[in-house]
N, C-alpha and C positions, 0 to 999 in steps of 0.2 A: 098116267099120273093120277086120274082121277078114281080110277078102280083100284089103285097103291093106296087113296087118301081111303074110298071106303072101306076098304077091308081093316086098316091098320086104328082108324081113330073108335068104332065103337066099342074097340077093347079095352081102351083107358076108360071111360066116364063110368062104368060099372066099378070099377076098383076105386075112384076118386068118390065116388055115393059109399062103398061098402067103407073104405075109410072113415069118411066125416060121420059114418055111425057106428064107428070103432068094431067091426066085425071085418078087420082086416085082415087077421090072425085065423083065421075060419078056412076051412078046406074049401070052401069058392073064394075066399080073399085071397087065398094063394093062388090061388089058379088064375085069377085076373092079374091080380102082383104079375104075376110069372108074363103072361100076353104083356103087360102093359109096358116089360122089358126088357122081351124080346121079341117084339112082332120087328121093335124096331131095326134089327139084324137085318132081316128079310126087306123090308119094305121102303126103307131110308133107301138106302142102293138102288131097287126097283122104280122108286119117283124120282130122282136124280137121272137114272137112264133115259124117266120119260122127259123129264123138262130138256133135259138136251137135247133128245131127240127133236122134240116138238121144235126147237131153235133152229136144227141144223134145217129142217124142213120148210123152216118159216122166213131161211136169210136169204133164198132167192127172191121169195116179193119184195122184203126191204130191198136191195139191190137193185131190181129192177124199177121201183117207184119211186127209189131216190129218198 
């Protein structure tokens, strides 16, 4: 989950910078635009996989410690 969280978030804050200085429209605006909406395809799924996993792994020590 935690290597889904880094790969996936340093793609948005470059487009939300190149936005708030209106060079959104710019062949690297689009290219971040584009990461910043679809890493989430790939990477939403991927850390949903890991947090459940991490759950299914973690419900025997709840269980056993009550």
């Amino acid at each position: 989950a935690f290597l889904a969280f880094a790969v996936a978030e340093p793609g948005r804050y470059p487009y939300y910078l190149l936005k708030m200085v209106g060079s959104d429209e710019t062949t690297v605006g689009k290219f971040f635009g584009h990461i910043r909406y679809n890493f989430f395809i790939v990477f939403y799924p991927l850390g949903a996989f890991c947090d459940l996993t991490a759950g299914y792994f973690s419900a025997p020590h709840f269980v056993e410690s009550g």
